[in-house]
C-alpha positions in Angstrom: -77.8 -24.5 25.1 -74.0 -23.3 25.4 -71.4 -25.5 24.7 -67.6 -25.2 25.4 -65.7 -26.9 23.0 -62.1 -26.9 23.0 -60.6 -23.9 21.0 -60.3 -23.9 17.2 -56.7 -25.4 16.0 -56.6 -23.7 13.1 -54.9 -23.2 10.9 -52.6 -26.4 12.5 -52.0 -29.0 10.2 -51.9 -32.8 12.4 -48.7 -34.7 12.6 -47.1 -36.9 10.6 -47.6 -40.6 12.0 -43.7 -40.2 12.0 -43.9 -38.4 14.8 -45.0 -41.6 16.7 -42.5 -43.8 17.8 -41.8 -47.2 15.4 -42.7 -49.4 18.5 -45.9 -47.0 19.1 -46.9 -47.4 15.4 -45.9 -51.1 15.6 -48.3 -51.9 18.4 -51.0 -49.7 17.5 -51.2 -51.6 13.9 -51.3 -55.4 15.8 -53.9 -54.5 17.8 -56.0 -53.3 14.7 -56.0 -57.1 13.2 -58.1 -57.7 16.6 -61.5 -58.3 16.7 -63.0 -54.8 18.6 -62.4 -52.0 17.5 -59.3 -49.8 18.7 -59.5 -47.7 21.4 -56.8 -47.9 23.6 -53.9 -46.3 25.6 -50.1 -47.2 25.0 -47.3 -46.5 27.6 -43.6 -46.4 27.5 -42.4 -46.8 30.9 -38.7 -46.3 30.2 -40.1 -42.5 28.9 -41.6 -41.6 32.2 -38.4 -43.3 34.1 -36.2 -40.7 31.9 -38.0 -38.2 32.7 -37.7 -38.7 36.5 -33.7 -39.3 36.5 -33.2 -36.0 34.3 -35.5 -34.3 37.2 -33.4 -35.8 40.1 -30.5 -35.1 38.3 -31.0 -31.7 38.1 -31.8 -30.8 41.3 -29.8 -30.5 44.4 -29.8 -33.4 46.9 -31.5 -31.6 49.9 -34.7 -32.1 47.1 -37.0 -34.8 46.9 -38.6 -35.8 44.0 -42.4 -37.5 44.6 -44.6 -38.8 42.2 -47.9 -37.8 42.1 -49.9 -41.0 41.2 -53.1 -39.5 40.2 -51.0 -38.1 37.1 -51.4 -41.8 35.3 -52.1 -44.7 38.0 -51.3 -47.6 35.4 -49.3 -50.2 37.6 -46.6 -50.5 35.2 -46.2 -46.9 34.5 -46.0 -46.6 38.7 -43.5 -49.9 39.0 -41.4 -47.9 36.0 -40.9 -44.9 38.2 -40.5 -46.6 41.1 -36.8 -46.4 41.0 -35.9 -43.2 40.2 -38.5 -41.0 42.5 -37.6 -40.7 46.4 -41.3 -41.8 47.0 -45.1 -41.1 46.2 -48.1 -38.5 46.6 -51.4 -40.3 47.5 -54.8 -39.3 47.5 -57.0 -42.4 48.1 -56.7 -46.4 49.9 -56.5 -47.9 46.5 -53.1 -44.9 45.2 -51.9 -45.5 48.9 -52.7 -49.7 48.4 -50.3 -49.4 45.1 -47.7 -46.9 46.0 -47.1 -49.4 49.1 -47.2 -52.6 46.8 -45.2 -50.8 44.3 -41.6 -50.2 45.9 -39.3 -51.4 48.6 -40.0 -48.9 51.5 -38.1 -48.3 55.1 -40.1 -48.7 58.4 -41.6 -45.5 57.5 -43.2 -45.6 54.0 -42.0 -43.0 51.8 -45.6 -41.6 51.0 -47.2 -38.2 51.7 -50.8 -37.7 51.0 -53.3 -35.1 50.1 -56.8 -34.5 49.2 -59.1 -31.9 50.4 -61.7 -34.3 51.7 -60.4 -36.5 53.2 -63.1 -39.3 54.8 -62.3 -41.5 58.0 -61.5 -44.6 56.0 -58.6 -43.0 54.2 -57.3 -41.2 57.0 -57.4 -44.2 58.9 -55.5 -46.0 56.7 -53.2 -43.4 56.1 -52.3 -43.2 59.9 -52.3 -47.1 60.0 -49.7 -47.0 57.1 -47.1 -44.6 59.1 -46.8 -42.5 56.0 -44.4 -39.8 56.0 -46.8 -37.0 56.3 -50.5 -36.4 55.7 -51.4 -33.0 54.5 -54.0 -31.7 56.6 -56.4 -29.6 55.4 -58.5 -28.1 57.9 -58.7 -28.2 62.0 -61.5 -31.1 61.8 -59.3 -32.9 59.7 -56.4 -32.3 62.8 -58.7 -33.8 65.3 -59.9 -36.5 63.0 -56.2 -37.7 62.5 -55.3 -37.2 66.5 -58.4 -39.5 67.3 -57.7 -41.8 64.7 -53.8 -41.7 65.6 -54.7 -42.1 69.6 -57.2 -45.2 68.9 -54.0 -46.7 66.8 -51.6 -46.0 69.5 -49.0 -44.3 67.3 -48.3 -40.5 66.7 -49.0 -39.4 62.9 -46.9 -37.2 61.3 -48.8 -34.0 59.6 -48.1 -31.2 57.4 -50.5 -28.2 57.3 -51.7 -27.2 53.8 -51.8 -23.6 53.4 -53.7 -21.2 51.3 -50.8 -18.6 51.0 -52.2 -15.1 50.7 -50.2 -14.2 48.0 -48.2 -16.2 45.1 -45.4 -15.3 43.5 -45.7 -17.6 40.1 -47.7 -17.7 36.9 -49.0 -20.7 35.6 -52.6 -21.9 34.2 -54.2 -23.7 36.9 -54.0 -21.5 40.3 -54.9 -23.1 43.3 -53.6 -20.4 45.8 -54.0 -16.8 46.5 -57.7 -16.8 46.3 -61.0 -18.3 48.2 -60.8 -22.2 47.8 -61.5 -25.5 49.4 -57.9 -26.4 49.5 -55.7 -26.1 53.0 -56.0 -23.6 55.4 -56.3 -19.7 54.6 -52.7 -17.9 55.4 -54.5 -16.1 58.0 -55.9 -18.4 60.0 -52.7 -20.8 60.0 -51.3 -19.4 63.4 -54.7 -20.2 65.3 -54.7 -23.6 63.5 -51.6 -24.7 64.7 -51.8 -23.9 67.9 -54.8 -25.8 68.2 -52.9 -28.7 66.8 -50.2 -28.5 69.0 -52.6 -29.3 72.1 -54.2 -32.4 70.1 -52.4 -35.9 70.9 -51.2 -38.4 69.2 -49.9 -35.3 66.1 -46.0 -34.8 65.1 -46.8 -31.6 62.8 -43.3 -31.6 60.6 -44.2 -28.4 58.4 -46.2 -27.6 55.8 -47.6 -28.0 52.2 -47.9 -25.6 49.7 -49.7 -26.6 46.1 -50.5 -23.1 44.7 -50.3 -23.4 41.1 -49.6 -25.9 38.3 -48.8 -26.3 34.6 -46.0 -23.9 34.9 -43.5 -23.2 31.7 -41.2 -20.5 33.3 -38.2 -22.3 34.9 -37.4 -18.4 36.3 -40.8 -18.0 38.3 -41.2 -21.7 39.1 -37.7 -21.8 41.4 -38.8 -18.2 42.9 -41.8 -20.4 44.0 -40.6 -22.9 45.5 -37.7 -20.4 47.0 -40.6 -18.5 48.6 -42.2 -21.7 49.6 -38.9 -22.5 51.6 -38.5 -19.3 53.0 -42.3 -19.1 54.4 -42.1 -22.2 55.9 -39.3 -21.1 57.9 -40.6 -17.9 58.8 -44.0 -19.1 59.8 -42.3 -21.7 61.4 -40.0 -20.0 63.5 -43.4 -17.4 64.7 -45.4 -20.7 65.8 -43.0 -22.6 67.3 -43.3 -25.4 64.7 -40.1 -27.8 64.5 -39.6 -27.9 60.5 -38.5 -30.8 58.8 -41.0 -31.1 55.9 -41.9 -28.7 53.0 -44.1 -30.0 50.3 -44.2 -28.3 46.9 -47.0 -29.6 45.1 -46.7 -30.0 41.4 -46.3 -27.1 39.1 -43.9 -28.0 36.5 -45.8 -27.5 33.0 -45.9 -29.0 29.9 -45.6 -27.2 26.4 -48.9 -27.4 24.0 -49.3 -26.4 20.5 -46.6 -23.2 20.3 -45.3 -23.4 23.8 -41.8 -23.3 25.0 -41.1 -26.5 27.2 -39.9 -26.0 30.9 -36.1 -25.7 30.7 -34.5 -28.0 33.0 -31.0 -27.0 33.4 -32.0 -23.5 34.5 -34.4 -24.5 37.1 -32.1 -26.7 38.5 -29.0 -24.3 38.4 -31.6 -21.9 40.6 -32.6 -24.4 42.6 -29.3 -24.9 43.8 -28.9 -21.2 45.1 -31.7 -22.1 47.9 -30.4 -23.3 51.4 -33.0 -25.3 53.1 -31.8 -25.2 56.9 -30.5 -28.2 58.1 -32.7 -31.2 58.8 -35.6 -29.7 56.7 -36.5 -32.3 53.9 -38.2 -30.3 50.1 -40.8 -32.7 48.6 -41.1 -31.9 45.0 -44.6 -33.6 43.9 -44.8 -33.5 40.0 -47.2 -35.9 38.4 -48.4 -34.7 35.1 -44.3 -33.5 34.2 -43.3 -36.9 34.8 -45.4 -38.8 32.3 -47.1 -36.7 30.1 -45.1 -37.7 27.1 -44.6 -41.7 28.4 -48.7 -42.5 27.1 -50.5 -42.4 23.3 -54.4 -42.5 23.5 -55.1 -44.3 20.4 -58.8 -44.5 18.6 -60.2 -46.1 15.3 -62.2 -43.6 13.4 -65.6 -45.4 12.9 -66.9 -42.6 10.4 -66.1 -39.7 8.4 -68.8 -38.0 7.1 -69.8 -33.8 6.2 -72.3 -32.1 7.4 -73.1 -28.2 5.8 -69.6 -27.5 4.6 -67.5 -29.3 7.7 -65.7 -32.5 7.8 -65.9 -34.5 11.3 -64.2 -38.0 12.3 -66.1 -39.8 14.7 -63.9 -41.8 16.7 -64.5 -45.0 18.7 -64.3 -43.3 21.9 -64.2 -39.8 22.9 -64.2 -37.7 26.7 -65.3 -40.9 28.0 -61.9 -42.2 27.3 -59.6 -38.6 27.0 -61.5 -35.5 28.5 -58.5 -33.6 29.1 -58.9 -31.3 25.6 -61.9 -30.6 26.0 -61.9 -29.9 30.2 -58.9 -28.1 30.0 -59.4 -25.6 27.0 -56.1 -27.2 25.0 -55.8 -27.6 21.4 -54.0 -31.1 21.9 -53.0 -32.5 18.1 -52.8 -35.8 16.6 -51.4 -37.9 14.3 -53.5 -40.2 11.7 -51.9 -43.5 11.5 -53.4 -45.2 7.8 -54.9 -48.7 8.4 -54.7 -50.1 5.1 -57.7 -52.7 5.4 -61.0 -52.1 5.6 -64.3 -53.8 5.6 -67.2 -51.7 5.8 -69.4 -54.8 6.3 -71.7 -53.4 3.3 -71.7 -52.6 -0.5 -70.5 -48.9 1.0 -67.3 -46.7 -0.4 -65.1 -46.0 2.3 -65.8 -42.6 3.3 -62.6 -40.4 3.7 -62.1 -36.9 4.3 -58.9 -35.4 2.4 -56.4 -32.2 2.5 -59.0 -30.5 4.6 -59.7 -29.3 7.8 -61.5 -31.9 10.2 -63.2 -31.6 13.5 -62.4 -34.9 15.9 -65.0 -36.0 17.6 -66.5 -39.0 19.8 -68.9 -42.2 20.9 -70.9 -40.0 22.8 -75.0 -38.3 22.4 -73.6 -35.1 23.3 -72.2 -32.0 20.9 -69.4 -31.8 24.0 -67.9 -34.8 23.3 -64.9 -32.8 21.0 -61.4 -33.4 21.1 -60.3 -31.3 18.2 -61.7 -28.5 16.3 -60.6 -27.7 12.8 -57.3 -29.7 12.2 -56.0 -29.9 8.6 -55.2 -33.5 7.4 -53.9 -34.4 4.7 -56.3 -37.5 4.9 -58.3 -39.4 7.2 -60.8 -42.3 6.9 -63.1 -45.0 8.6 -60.7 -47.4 9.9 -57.5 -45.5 10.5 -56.6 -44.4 13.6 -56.6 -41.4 15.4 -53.5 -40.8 17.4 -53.0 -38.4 20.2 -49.1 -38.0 21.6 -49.1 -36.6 25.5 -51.7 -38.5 26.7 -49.8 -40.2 29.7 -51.3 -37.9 32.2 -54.1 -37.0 33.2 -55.9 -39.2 30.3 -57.4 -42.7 31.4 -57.8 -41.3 35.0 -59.4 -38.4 34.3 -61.9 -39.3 31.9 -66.0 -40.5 31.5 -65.6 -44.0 31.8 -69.3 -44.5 32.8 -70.9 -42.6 30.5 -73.2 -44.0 27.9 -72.2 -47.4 29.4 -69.5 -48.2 26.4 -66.5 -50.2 26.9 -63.7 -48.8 28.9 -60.5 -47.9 27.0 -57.5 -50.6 27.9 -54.1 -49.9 28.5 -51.1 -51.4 28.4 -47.0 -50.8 28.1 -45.0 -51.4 25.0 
């Protein structure tokens, strides 16, 4: 059977448990003196809110900064950003249920939403909610929001997705450019919208591009989203669509193990050379930029044990609580925070692995179930904690909670 782990880190050595904050630490220790063991996820909302007001600040004011909620959907984490975003990308009743319950909103609610299949209960709540534009993904999914939108007795507002045919930007996760299930193919766009311009009970407003994400290059990111501007005008001006909505999905990366992070200033100071025409509103959706670095996924190390020359921690939890390593392909390292007592419940040494490389793994009865491969520590043993920094996105929501039936990781803010 082939396996996929995630990619061997050495020869990195972990962190320091320095490098977590005092609070972080602080917590984590507390909720060791409990009775389960620890696997858990901390949040800093005033990390995430930072983050947000040194995006808005560095963009012009014709942008629009929305989070995407699927990024981390942790109440307080979404209440934390609440203030400082202009509003919120959905993609299901229950995001749309909590972006709604989460801010102070104007007759019209300040959401978009996306999602490439999206089923008749959504949409129907999405049109009931008069959110500021549903991406539509596909002529059915036109005539699905006009009947919908007709039966409510209100007009929707809609933004085509599109599929450009070509994309001007590098990053790791392309999601334009090629065959896909996302949006409508660059081709077919013209035909699409005049169909939707004979369907009642539609306002289309523009468009929404999401070609790419995870991207470090401030220098290619703002060429992006200037070509995204500039298509949408073009196109259109060709199909006689009145523009007042472009939608950038995500994009904006965040720096790994030997990565340069995104540089702010400079994609801001490009940003600012794009002229929007007048009226036309740019939704920036970034989700995992916003609160990557605002979450800690913490796990006790139930066993430490060698097998044939190799050292492995086996930690109380695993993909079922933090797939994103192992899904993604990233060597994503950790700090070892030392819990100084110990019972092993048994006349047993405590086993410990020392000034060695180690191989982090999890809960789970399958060899996939690897975080980290070949880490140096400088110690580890049963009953410290495992530590891994940047795990406010994409962690808790993307995981196996089901799987093998264990107990879900918790979360909660500092």
């Amino acid at each position: 059977m082939s396996v996929q782990f995630p990619p061997s880190a050495a020869p990195l050595v972990a962190h320091s448990a320095d490098v977590l904050p005092a609070p972080v630490r602080s917590r984590l220790l507390e909720m060791t003196r409990g009775a389960e063991p620890v696997s858990a996820y901390v949040y800093d909302g005033e990390v995430a809110a930072a983050r947000a007001r040194e995006l808005r600040a560095a963009l012009p004011d014709w942008a629009a900064v929305y989070y995407a909620v699927k990024a981390n959907s942790y109440p307080g984490i979404v209440r934390a950003l609440a203030p400082h975003v202009d509003g919120f990308e959905v993609a299901s009743v229950s995001e749309l249920e909590l972006a709604l319950t989460t801010a102070e909103f104007t007759d019209v609610p300040a959401v978009v939403a996306a999602g490439p299949a999206k089923s008749l209960p959504v949409l129907t709540a999405l049109v009931r909610a008069r959110v500021e534009a549903i991406n539509a993904e596909s002529l059915l999914e036109l005539h699905r929001i006009s009947r919908i939108a007709v039966a409510e007795g209100v007009t929707a507002r809609v933004a085509l997705r599109v599929n450009p045919a070509d994309i001007p930007i590098s990053g790791s996760l392309h999601m334009g450019g090629a065959p896909s299930q996302f949006g409508v193919a660059e081709p077919d766009v013209p035909d699409v919208l005049a169909a939707a311009g004979k369907l009642p009970g539609l306002d289309v407003v523009g468009f929404h591009i999401h070609a790419a994400s995870n991207n470090l290059d401030a220098d290619s990111h703002a060429a992006y989203l200037r070509w995204c501007v500039e298509w949408s005008v073009r196109t259109a001006a060709a199909t006689g669509v009145d523009l007042r909505h472009v939608d950038i999905g995500g994009g904006i990366g965040v720096a790994f193990q030997g990565e340069e992070p995104f540089d702010m200033a400079r994609f801001g100071e490009l940003t600012a050379l794009v002229e929007p025409p007048v009226g036309v509103k740019v939704v920036l959706e970034p989700g995992r930029f916003l609160v990557a670095d605002c979450g800690w996924y913490a796990a006790e190390v139930t066993d430490v044990k060698a097998s044939y020359g190799e050292w492995f921690a086996v930690l109380r939890g695993g993909i079922n609580h933090f797939q994103l390593p192992t899904s993604w392909d990233i060597v994503h390292n950790v700090a070892v925070l030392p819990v100084d007592t110990w019972e092993a419940g048994e006349e047993c040494p405590r086993p410990a692995a020392e000034d060695t490389r180690v191989t982090v793994v999890g809960e789970l009865c399958t060899p996939e179930d690897t975080l980290l491969r070949d880490v140096h520590v400088e110690r580890v043993r049963a009953g410290d904690l495992v530590v891994f920094p940047n795990a406010g996105s994409y962690g808790w929501e993307f995981a196996m909670h089901a799987f093998l039936g264990h107990p879900i990781a918790g979360r909660q803010l500092l």
